[in-house]
N, C-alpha and C positions, 0 to 999 in steps of 0.2 A: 504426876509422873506415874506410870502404871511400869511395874516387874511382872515377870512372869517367869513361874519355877517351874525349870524342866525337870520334872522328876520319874521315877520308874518304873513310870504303867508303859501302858501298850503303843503308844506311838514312840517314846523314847526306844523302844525295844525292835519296833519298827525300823526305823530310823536306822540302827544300829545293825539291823540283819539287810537292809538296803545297803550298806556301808560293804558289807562283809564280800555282799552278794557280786558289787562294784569290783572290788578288789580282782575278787576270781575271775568275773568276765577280763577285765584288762589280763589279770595271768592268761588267760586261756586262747586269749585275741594272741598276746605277745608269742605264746607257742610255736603258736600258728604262722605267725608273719616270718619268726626264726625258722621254721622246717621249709615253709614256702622257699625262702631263702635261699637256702643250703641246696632242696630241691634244681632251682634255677641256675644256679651256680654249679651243679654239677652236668647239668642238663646242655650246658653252655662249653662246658668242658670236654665232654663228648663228643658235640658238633665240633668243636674244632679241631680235636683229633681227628675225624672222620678226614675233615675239608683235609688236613694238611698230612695225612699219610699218603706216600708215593703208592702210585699205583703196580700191583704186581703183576707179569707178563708171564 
Protein backbone atom coordinates (compact mmCIF):
# COMPACT_ATOMS: atom_id res chain seq x y z
CA UNK A 1 0.00 0.00 0.00
CA UNK A 2 1.68 3.24 -0.87
CA UNK A 3 0.32 6.96 1.20
CA UNK A 4 1.17 9.89 -0.03
CA UNK A 5 1.58 13.27 2.22
CA UNK A 6 0.19 16.20 1.01
CA UNK A 7 2.11 18.65 2.69
CA UNK A 8 3.04 22.45 2.35
CA UNK A 9 5.29 23.07 -0.53
CA UNK A 10 4.53 24.47 -3.84
CA UNK A 11 1.91 22.51 -5.33
CA UNK A 12 -0.16 22.13 -2.22
CA UNK A 13 -0.06 26.11 -2.37
CA UNK A 14 -0.72 25.82 -6.05
CA UNK A 15 -3.61 23.91 -5.71
CA UNK A 16 -4.83 26.24 -3.13
CA UNK A 17 -4.47 29.63 -5.14
CA UNK A 18 -6.09 27.48 -8.27
CA UNK A 19 -9.01 27.05 -5.67
CA UNK A 20 -9.15 30.60 -4.63
CA UNK A 21 -8.74 31.74 -8.29
CA UNK A 22 -12.10 29.21 -9.18
CA UNK A 23 -13.87 30.72 -6.65
CA UNK A 24 -13.61 34.54 -8.09
CA UNK A 25 -14.01 33.43 -11.63
CA UNK A 26 -17.58 31.69 -10.66
CA UNK A 27 -18.19 35.25 -8.55
CA UNK A 28 -17.37 37.28 -11.39
CA UNK A 29 -19.28 34.89 -14.23
CA UNK A 30 -22.36 35.12 -11.54
CA UNK A 31 -22.07 39.13 -11.69
CA UNK A 32 -22.07 39.15 -14.80
CA UNK A 33 -25.06 36.67 -15.76
CA UNK A 34 -27.05 38.95 -12.77
CA UNK A 35 -26.45 42.46 -14.51
CA UNK A 36 -27.00 40.77 -17.85
CA UNK A 37 -30.17 39.90 -16.42
CA UNK A 38 -31.55 42.81 -14.97
CA UNK A 39 -30.04 44.60 -18.19
CA UNK A 40 -32.63 42.31 -20.40
CA UNK A 41 -35.41 42.73 -18.08
CA UNK A 42 -35.44 46.21 -18.23
CA UNK A 43 -34.74 46.33 -21.89
CA UNK A 44 -37.82 44.11 -22.26
CA UNK A 45 -39.73 46.47 -20.13
CA UNK A 46 -39.12 49.42 -22.27
CA UNK A 47 -40.22 47.67 -25.52
CA UNK A 48 -43.29 47.19 -24.04
CA UNK A 49 -44.14 50.32 -22.81
CA UNK A 50 -43.06 51.63 -26.21
CA UNK A 51 -45.54 48.90 -28.03
CA UNK A 52 -48.38 49.56 -25.71
CA UNK A 53 -48.57 53.41 -25.18
CA UNK A 54 -51.50 55.03 -27.25
CA UNK A 55 -50.61 56.93 -29.89
CA UNK A 56 -50.75 60.87 -29.53
CA UNK A 57 -52.54 63.12 -32.41
Amino acid sequence: MRFVHAGCGINALSSLQNHANSIYCRNCVGLISVAHQAIWRLSSVSNHRIKTMPASN
